[in-house]
C-alpha positions as CSV (number, residue, x, y, z in Angstrom):
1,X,0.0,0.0,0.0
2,X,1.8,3.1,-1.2
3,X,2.0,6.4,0.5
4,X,1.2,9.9,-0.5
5,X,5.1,11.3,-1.0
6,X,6.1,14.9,-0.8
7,X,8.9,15.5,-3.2
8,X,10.6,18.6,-2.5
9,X,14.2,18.3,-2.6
10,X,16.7,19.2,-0.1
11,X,20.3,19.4,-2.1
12,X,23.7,18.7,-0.4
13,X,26.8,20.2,-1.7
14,X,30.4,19.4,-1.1
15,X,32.4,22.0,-3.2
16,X,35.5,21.1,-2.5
17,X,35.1,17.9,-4.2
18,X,32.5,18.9,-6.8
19,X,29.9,16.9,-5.1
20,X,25.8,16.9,-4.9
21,X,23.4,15.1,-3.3
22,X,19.7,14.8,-3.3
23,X,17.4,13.8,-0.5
24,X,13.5,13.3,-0.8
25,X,12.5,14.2,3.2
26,X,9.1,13.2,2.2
27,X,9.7,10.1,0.2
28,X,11.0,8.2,2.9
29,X,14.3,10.0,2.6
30,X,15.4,8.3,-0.4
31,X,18.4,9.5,-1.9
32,X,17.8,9.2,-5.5
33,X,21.3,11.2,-6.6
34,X,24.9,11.5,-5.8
35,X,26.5,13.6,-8.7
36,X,30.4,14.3,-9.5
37,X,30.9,17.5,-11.1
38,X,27.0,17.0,-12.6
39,X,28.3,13.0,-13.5
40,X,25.6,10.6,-11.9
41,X,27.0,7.7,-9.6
42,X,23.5,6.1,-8.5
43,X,21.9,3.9,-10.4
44,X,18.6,5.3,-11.8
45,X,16.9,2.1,-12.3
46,X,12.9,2.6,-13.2
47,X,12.6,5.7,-11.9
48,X,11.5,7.9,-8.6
49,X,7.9,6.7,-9.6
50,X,8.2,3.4,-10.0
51,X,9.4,3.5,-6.2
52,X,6.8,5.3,-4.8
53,X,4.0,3.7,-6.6
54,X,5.4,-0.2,-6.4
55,X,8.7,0.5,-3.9
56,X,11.2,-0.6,-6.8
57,X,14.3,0.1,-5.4
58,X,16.5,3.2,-6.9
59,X,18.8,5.3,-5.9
60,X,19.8,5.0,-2.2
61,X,16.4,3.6,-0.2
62,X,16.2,3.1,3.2
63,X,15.0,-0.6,4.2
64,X,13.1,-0.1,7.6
65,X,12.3,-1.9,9.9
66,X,13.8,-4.5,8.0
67,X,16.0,-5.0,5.3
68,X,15.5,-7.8,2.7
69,X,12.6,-11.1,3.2
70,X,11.5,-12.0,6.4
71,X,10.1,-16.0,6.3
72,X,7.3,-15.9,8.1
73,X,4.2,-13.5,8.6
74,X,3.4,-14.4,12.5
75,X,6.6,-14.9,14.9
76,X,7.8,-13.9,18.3
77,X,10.5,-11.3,18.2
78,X,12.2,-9.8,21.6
79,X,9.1,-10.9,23.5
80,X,6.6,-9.0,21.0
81,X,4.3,-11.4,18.8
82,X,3.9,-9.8,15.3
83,X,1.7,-10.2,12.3
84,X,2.5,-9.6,8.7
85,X,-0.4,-11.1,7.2
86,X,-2.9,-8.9,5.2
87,X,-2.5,-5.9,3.2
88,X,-0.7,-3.4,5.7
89,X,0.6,0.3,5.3
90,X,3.6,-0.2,4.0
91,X,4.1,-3.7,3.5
92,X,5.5,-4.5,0.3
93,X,5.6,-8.3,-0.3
94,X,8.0,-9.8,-2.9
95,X,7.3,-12.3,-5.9
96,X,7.2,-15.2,-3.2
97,X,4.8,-13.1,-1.2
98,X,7.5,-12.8,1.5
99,X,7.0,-9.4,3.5
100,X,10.3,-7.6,2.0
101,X,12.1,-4.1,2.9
102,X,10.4,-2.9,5.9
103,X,7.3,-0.3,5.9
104,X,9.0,2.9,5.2
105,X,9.3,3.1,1.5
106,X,8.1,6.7,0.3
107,X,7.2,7.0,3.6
108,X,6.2,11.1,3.9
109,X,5.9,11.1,7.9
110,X,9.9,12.0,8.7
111,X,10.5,15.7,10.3
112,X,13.5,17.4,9.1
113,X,15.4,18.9,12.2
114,X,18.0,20.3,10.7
115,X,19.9,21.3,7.5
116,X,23.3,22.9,6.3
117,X,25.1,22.9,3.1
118,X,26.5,19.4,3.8
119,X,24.2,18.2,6.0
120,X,20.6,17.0,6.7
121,X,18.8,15.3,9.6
122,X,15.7,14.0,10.1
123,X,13.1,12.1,12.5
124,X,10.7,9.2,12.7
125,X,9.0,8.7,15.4
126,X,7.6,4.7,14.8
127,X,4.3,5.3,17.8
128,X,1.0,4.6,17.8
129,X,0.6,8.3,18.7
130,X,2.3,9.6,15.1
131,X,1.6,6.5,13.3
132,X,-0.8,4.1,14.7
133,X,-1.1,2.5,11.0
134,X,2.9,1.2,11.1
135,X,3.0,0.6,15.1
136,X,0.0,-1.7,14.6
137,X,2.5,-3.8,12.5
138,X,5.8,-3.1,13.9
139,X,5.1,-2.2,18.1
140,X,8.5,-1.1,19.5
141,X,8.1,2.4,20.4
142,X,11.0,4.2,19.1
143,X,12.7,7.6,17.4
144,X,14.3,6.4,14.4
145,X,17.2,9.4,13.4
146,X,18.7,9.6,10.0
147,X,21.8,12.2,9.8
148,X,22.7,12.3,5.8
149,X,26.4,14.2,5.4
150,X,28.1,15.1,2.7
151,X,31.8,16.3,3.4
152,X,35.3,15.5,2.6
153,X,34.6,13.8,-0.9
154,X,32.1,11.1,0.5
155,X,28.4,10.8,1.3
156,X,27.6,9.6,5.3
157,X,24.5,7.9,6.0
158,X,23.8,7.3,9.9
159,X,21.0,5.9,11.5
160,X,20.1,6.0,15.6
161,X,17.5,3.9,17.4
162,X,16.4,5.2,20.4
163,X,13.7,3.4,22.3
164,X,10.9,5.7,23.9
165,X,9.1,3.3,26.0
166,X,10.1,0.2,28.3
167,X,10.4,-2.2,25.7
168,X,13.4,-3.2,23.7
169,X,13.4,-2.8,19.9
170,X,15.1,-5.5,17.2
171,X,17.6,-4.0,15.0
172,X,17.3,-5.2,11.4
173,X,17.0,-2.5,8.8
174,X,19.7,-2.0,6.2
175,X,20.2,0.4,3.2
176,X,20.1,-0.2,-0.5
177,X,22.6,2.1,-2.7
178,X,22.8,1.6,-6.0
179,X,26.3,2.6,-7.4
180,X,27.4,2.9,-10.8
181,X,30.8,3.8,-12.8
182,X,29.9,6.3,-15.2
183,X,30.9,6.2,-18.6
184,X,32.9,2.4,-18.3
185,X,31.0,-0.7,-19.4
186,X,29.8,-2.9,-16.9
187,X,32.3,-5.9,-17.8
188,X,35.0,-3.8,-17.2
189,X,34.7,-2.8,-13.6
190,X,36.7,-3.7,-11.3
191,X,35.2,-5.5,-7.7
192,X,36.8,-5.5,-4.2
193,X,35.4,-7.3,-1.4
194,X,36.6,-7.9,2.3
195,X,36.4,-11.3,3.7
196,X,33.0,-12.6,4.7
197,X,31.0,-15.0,5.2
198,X,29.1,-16.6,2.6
199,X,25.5,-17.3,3.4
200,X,23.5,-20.2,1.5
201,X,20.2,-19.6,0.2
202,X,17.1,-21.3,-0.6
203,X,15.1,-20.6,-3.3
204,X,13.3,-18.1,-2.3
205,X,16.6,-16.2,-0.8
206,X,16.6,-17.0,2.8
207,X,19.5,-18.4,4.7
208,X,19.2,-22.3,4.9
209,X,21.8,-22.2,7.5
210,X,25.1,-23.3,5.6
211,X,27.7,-20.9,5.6
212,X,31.3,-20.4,3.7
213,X,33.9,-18.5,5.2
214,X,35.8,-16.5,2.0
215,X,38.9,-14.4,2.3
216,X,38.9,-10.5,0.6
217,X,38.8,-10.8,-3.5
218,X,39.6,-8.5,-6.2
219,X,38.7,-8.8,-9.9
220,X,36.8,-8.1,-12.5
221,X,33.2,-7.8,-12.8
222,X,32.7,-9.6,-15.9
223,X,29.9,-10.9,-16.8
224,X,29.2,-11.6,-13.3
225,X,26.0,-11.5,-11.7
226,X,25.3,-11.2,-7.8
227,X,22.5,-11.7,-5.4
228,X,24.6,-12.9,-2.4
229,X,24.1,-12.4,1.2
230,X,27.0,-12.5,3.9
231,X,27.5,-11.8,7.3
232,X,30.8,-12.3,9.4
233,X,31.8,-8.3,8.2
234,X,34.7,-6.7,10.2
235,X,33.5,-3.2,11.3
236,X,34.7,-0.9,9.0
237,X,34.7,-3.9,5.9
238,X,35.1,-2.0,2.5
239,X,33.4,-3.0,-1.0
240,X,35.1,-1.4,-4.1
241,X,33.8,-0.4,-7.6
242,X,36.2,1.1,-10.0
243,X,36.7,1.5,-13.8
244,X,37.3,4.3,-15.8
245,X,39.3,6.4,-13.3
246,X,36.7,6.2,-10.8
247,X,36.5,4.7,-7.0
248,X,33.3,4.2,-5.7
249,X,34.6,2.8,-1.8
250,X,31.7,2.1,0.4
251,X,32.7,1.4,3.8
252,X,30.1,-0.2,6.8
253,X,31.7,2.2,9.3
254,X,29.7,0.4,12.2
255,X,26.8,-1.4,13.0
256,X,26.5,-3.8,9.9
257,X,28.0,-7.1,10.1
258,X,26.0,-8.5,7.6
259,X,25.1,-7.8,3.6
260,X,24.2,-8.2,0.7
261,X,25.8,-7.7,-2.7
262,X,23.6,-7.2,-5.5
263,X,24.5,-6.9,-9.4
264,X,21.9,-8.3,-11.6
265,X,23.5,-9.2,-15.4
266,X,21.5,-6.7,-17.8
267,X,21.5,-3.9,-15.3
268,X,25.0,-1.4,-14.8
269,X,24.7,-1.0,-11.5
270,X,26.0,-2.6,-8.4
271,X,25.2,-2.7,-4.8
272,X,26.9,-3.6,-0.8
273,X,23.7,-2.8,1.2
274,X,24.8,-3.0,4.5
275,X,22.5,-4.7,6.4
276,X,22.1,-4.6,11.1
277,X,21.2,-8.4,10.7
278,X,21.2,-11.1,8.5
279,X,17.7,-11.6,5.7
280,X,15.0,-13.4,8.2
281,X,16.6,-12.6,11.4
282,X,13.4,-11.3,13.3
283,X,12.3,-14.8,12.3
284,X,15.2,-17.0,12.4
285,X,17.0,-15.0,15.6
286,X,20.5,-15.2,13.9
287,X,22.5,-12.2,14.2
288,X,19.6,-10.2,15.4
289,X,20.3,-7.3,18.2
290,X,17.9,-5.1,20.3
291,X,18.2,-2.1,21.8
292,X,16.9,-1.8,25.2
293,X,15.4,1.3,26.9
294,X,17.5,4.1,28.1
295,X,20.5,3.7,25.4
296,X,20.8,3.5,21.3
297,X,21.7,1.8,18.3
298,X,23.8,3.7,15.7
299,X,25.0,2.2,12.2
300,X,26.8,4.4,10.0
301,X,27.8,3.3,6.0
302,X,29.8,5.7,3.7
303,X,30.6,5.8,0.5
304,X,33.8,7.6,-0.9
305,X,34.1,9.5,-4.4
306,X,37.6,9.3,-6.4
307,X,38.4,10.1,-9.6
């Protein structure tokens, strides 16, 4: 069920390094550009209205409260019994009919607190006073905060949970950026990732429970294609996309041990979405972390520009 977005822009700049970014506030603070000297670096996909009519991923998307498939639609999480069945605000179901990427897509409710040249920061507050439609879904009483920078040649993207009732709150969301190397065909990129854990899946792209531990690689794309999910990440793990004379270095600075690297065959674009827990860890309990009342949760991925 898609939501009525606002689509007024806030623009970040970073002069020094020639670079802008766009943030839609009131489309669930997607992030649909990230431009070098007016050169686009995020994939573009089908569109800003394909995601807010369908939630088709583009751009950079936050995944909230989840990030990927959850395997169930009724299940016990941090002592809370939820139930995804139905057609709920939000819910966006993949073609397996798996709930998939949270409930905030396009998502107009955030409250901008504050914005600078290279900066932006902005509110949720997930409560059955501000939004009884999601808490009837998701009922961990919370501020979700989501400070956007853009300084020093790269693009920050931080996110703080902070629990506003006695009740602990699971930590599973993840981010979904779409990068691309602009002018360099697809084959010719060049891939970097850090050692991880590889994650088996079933067919309908949950963890079976098999795992394989890989060390750090570097080559060429290819005509490789990706849909992999890991966990295992060192805080502070770096993926790498280059070609062309361009670096695209995205680094999960802290609070994402797990991932997911995305890069379909007919499609130039690639993605490391970091992700808080492993797909189907509400369910599964793998991985998973809460935050309990009276402190926070803070993840912070960033991804640096070089040319």
């Amino acid at each position: 069920m898609p939501f009525a977005a606002d689509l007024q822009p806030v623009t970040l700049t970073d002069a020094e390094h020639g670079l802008t970014a766009t943030v839609l506030p009131g489309a669930g603070m997607l992030i649909p550009s990230l431009q070098a000297d007016g050169i686009e670096l995020l994939g573009q996909r089908r569109g800003i209205d394909a995601y807010l009519s369908d939630g088709k991923t583009m751009g950079i998307p936050l995944l909230y409260p989840w990030a990927n498939r959850v395997g169930e639609e009724r299940f016990d999480v941090a002592g809370v019994a939820l139930d995804l069945r139905g057609d709920r605000p939000g819910l966006r179901r993949d073609p397996h009919g798996l709930p998939i990427h949270g409930l905030l897509a396009a998502h107009p409710g955030w409250v901008v607190k504050e914005t600078t040249t290279t900066s932006l920061t902005a509110t949720f507050a997930f409560d059955e006073t501000s939004h009884p439609e999601l808490a009837a879904t998701w009922p961990f009483p919370h501020v979700l905060t989501y400070e956007v920078t853009l300084r020093g040649g790269a693009l920050e993207l931080a996110l703080t949970i902070t629990p506003t009732a006695d009740a602990s709150v699971p930590v599973a969301h993840g981010l979904h950026p779409y990068v691309a190397i602009p002018g360099t065909a697809r084959a010719d990129w060049h891939v970097e990732l850090p050692a991880r854990r590889h994650l088996a899946l079933d067919e309908q792209g949950l963890p079976t429970g098999g795992a394989t531990d890989e060390p750090a690689s570097a080559g060429a794309l290819a005509d490789r294609a990706f849909d992999d999910a890991y966990d295992g990440l060192a805080v502070g793990a770096e993926f790498v996309v280059a070609g062309g004379g361009w670096e695209l270095r995205t680094t999960f600075v802290e609070g994402y041990p797990a991932g997911q690297v995305f890069a379909p065959p007919a499609d130039p674009v690639i993605c490391f979405e970091p992700m808080a827990a492993p797909t189907n860890a509400l369910v599964a309990g793998n991985g998973l972390r809460v935050v309990a009342p009276g402190s926070s949760d803070r993840s912070v991925m960033r991804i640096d520009v070089s040319r």
